[in-house]
N, CA, C and O atoms as CSV, one atom per row, in Angstrom:
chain,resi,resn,atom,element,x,y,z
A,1,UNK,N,N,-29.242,-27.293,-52.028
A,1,UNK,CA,C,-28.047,-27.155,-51.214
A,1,UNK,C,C,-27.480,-25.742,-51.311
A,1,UNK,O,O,-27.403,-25.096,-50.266
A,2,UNK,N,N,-27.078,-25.202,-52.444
A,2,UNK,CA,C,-27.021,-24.033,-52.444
A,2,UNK,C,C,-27.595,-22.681,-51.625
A,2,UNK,O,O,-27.026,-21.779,-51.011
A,3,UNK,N,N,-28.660,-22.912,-51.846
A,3,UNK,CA,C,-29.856,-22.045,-51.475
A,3,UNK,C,C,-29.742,-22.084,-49.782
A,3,UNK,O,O,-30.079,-21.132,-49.079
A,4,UNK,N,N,-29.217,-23.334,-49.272
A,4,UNK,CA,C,-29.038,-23.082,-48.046
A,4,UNK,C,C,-27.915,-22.707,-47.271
A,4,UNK,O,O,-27.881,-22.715,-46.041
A,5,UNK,N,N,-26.789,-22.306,-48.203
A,5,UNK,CA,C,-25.324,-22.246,-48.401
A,5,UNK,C,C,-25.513,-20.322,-48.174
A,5,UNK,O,O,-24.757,-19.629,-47.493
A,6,UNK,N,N,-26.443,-19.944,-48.778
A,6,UNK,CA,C,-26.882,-18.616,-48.445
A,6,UNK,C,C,-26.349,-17.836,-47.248
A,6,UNK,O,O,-25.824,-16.722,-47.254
A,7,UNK,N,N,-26.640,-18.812,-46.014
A,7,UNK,CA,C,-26.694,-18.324,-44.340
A,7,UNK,C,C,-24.957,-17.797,-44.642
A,7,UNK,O,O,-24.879,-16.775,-45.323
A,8,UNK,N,N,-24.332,-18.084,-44.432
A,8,UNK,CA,C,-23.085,-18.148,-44.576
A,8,UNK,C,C,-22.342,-16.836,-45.195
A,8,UNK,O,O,-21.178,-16.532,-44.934
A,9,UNK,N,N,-23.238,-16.088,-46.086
A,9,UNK,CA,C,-22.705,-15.450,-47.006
A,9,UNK,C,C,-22.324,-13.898,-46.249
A,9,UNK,O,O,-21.210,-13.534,-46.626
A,10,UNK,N,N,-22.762,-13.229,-45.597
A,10,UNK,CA,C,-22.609,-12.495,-44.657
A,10,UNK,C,C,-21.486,-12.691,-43.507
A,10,UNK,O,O,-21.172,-11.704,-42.842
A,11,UNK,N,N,-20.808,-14.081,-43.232
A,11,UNK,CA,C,-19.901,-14.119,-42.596
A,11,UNK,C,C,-18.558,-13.998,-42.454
A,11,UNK,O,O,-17.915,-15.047,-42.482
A,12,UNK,N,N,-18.130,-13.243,-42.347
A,12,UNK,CA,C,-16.834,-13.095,-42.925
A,12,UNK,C,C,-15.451,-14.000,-42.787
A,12,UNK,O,O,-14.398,-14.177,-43.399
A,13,UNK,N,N,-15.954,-14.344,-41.897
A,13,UNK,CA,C,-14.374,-15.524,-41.587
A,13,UNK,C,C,-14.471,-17.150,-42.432
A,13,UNK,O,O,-13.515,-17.907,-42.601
A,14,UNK,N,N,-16.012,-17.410,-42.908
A,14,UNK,CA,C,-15.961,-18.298,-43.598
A,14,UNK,C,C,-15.894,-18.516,-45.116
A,14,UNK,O,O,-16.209,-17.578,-45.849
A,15,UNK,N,N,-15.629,-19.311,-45.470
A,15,UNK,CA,C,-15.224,-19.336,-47.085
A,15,UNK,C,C,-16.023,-20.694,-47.940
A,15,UNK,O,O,-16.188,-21.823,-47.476
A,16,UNK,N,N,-16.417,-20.230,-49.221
A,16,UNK,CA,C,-16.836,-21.300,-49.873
A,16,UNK,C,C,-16.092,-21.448,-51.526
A,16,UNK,O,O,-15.776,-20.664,-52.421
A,17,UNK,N,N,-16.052,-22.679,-51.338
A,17,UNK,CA,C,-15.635,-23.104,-52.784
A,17,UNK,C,C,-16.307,-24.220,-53.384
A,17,UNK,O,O,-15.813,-25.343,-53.482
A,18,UNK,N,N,-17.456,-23.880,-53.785
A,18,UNK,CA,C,-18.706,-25.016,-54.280
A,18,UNK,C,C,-18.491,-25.095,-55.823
A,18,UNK,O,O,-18.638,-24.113,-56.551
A,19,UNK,N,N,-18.093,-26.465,-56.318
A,19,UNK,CA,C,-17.973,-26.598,-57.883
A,19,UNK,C,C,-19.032,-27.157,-58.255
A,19,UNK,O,O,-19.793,-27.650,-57.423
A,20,UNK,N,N,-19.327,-27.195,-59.769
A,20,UNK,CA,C,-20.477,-28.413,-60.036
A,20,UNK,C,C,-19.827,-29.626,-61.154
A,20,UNK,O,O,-20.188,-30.062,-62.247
A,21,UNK,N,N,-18.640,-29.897,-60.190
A,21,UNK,CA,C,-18.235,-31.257,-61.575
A,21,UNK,C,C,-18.714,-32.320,-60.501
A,21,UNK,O,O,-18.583,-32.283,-59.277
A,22,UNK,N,N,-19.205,-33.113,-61.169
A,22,UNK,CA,C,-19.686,-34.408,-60.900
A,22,UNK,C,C,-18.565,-35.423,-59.709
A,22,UNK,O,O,-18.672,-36.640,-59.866
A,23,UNK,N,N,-17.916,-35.118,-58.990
A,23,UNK,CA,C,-16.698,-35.682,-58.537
A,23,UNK,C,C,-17.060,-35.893,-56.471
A,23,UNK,O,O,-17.738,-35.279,-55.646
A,24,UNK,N,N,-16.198,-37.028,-56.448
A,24,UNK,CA,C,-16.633,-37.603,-54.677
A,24,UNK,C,C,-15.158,-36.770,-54.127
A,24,UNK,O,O,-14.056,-36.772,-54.674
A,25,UNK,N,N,-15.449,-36.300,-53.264
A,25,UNK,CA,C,-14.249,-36.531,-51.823
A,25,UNK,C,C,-12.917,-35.427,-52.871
A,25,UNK,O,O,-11.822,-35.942,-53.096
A,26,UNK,N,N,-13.119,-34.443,-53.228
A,26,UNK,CA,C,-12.356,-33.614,-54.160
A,26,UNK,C,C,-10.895,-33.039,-53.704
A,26,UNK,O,O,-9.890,-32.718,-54.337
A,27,UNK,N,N,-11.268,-33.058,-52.191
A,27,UNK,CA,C,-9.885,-32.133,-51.331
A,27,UNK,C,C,-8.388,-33.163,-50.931
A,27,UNK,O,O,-7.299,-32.694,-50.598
A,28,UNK,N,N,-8.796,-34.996,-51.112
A,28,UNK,CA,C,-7.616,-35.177,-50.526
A,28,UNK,C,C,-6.707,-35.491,-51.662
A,28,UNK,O,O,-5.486,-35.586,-51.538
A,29,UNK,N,N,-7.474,-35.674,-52.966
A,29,UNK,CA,C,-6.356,-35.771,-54.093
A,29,UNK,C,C,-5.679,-34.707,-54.609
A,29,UNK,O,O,-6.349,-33.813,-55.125
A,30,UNK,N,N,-4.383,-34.606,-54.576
A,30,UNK,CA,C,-3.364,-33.465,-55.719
A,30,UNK,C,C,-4.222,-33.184,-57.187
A,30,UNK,O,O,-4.558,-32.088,-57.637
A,31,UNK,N,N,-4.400,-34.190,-57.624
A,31,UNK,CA,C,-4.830,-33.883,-58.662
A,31,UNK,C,C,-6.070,-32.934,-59.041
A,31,UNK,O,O,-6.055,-32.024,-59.870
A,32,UNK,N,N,-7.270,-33.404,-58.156
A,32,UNK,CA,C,-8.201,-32.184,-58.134
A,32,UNK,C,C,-7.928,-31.389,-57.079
A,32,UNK,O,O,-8.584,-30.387,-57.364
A,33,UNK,N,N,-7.235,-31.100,-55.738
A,33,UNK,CA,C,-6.594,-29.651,-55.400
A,33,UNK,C,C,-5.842,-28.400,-56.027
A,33,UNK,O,O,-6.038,-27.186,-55.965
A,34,UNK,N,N,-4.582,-29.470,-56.870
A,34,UNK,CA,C,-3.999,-28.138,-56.928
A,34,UNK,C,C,-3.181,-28.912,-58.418
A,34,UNK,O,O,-1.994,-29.187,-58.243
A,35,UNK,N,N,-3.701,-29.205,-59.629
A,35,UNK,CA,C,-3.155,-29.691,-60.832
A,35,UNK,C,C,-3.348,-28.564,-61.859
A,35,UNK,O,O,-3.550,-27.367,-61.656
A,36,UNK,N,N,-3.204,-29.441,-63.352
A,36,UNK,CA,C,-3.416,-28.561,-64.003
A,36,UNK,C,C,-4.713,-28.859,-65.038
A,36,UNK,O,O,-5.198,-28.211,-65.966
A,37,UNK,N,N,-4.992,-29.985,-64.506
A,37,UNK,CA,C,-7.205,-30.544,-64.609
A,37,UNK,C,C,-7.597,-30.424,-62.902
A,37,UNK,O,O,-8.369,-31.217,-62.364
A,38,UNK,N,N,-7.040,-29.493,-62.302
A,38,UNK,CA,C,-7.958,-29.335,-60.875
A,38,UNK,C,C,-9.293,-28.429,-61.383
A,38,UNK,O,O,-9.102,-27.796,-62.421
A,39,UNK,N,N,-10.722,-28.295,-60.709
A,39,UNK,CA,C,-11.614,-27.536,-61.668
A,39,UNK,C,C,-11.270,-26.622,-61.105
A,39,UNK,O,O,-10.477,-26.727,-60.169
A,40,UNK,N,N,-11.760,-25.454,-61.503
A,40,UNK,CA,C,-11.346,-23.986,-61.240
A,40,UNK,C,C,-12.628,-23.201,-60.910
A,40,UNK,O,O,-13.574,-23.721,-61.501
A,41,UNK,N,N,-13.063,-21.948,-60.050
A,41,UNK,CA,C,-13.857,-21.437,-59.999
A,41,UNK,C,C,-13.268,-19.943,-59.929
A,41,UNK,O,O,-12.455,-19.726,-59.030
A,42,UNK,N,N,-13.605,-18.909,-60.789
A,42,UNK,CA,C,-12.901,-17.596,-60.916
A,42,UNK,C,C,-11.310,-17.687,-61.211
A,42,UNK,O,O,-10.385,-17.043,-60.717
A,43,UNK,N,N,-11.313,-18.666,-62.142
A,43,UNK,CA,C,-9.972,-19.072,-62.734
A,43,UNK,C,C,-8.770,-19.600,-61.415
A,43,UNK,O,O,-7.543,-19.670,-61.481
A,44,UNK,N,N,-9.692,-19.907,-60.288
A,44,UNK,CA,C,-8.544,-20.595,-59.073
A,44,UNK,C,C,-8.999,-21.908,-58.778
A,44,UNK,O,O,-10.182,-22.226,-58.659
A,45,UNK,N,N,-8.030,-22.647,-58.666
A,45,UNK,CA,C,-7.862,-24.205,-57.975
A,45,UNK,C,C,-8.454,-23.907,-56.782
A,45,UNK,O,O,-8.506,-22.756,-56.349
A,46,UNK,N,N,-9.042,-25.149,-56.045
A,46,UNK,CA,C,-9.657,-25.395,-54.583
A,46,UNK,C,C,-8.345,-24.801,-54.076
A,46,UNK,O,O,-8.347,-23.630,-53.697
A,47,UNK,N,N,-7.075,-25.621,-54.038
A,47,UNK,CA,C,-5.919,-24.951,-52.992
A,47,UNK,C,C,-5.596,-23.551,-53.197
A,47,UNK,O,O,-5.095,-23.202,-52.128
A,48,UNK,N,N,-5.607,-22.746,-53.839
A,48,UNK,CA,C,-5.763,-21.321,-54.256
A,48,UNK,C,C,-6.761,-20.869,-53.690
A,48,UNK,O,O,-6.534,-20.052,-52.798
A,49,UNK,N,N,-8.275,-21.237,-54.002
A,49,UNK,CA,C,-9.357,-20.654,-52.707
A,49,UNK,C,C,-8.788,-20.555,-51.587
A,49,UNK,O,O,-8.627,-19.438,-51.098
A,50,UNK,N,N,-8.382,-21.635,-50.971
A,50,UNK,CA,C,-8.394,-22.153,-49.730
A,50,UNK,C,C,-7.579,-21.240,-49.115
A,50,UNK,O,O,-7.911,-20.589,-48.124
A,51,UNK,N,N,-6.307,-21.158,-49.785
A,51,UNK,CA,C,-5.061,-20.167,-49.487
A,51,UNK,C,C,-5.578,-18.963,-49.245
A,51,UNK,O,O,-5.453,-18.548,-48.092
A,52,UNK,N,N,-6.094,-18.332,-49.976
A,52,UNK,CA,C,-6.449,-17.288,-50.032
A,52,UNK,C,C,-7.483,-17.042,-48.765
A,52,UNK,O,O,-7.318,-16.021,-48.098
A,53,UNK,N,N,-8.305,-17.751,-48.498
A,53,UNK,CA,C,-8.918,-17.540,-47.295
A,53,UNK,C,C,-8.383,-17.819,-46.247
A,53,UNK,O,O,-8.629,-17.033,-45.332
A,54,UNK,N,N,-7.312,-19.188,-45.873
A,54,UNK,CA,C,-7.016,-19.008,-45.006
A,54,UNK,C,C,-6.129,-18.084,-44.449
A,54,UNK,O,O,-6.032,-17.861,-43.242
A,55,UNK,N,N,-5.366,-17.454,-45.495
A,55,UNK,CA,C,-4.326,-16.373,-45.096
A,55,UNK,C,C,-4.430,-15.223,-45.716
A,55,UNK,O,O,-3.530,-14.431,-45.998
A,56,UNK,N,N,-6.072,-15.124,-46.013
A,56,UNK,CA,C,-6.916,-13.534,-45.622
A,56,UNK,C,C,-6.126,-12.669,-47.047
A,56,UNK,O,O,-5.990,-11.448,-46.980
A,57,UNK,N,N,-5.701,-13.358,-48.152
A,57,UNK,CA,C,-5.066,-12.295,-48.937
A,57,UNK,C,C,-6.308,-12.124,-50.081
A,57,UNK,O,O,-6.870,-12.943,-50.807
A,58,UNK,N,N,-6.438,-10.896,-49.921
A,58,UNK,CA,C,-7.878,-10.353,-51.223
A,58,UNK,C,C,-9.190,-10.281,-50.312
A,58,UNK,O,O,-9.433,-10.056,-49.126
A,59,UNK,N,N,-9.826,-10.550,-51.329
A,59,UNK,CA,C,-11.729,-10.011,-51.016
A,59,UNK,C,C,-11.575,-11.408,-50.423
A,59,UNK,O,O,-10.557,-12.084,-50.570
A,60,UNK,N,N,-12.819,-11.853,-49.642
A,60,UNK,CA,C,-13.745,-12.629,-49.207
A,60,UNK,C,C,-13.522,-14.108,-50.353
A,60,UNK,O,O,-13.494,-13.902,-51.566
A,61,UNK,N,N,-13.393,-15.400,-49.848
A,61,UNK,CA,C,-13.426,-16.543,-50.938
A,61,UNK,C,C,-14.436,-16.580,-50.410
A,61,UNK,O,O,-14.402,-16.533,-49.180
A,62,UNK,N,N,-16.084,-16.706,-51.253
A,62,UNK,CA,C,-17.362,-17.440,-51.710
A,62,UNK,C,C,-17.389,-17.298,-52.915
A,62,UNK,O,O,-17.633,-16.163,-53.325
A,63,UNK,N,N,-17.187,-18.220,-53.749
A,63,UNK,CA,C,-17.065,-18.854,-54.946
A,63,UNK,C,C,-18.301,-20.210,-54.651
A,63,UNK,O,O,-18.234,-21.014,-53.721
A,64,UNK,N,N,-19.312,-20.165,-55.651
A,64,UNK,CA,C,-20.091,-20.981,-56.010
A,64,UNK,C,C,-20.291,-20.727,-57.236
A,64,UNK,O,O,-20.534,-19.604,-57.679
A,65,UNK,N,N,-20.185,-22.001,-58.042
A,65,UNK,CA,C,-20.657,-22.102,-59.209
A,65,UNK,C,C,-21.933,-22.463,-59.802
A,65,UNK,O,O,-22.847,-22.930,-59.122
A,66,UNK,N,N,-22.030,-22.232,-61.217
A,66,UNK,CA,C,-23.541,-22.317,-61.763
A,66,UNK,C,C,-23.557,-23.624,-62.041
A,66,UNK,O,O,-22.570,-24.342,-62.201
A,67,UNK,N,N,-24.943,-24.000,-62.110
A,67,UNK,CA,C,-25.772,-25.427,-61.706
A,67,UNK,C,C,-25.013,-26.322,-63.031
A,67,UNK,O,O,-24.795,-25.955,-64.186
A,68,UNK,N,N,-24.764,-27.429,-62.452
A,68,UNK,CA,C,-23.818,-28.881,-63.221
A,68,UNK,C,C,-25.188,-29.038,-64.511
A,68,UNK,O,O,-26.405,-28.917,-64.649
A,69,UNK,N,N,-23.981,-29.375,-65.214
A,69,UNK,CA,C,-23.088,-29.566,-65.765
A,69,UNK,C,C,-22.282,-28.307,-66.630
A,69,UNK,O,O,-22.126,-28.550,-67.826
A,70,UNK,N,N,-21.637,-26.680,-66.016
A,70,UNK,CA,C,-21.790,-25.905,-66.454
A,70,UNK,C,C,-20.314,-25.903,-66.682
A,70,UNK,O,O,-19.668,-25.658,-67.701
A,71,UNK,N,N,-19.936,-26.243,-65.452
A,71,UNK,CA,C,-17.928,-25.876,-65.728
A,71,UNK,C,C,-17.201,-26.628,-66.850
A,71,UNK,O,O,-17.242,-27.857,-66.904
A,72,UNK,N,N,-16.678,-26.043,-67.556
A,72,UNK,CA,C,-15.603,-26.239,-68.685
A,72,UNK,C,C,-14.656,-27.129,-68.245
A,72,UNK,O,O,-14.294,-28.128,-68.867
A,73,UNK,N,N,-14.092,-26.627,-66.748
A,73,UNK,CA,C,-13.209,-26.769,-66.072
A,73,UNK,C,C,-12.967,-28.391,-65.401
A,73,UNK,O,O,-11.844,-28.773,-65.072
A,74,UNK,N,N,-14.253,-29.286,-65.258
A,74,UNK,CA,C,-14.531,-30.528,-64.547
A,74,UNK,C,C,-13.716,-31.287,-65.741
A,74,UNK,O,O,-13.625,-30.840,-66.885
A,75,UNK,N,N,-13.136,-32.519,-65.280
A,75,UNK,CA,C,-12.845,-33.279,-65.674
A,75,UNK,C,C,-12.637,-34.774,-65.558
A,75,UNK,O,O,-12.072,-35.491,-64.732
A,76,UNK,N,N,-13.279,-34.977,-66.650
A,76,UNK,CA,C,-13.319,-37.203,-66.336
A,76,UNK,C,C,-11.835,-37.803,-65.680
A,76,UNK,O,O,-11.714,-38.864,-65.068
A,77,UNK,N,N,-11.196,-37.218,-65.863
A,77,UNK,CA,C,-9.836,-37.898,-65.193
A,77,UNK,C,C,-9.656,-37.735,-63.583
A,77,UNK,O,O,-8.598,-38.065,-63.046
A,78,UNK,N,N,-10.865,-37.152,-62.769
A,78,UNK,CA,C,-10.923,-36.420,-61.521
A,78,UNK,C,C,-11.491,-37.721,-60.712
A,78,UNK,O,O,-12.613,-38.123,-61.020
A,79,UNK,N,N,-10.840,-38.317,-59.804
A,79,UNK,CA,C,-11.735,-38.996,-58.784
A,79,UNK,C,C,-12.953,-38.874,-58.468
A,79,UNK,O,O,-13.126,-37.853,-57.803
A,80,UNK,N,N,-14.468,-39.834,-58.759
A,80,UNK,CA,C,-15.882,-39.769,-58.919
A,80,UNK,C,C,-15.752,-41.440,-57.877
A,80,UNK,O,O,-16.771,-42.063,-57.580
């Protein structure tokens, strides 16, 4: 999946925020959006990516993380 996540990377208006915690359907709960066990990639919450891309403040959001089970950050209390 990754590997095909590639195409994308050259585009500038799109954004990625790929984690590797084990977790289903991550964006409609508070708790893994924007908590303080949300996982993190470059020390930001999904809603912090998101922000940031959608309202263009900083570099480029593509954030992908290294292959599961790597993040510190995942947590069993996260909707799976």
């Amino acid at each position: 999946m990754v590997g095909d996540l590639k195409v994308v990377q050259d585009k500038e208006e799109w954004g990625l925020f790929i984690d590797s915690c084990f977790t289903h359907c991550q964006t409609p709960f508070k708790i893994s959006w924007d908590s303080p066990i949300s996982p993190r990639l470059g020390n930001k919450t999904i809603s912090q990516a998101v922000g940031d891309w959608h309202f263009s403040r900083g570099q480029r959001v593509k954030e992908i993380d290294c292959e599961y089970p790597c993040n510190p950050t995942c947590s069993s209390q996260l909707p799976s």
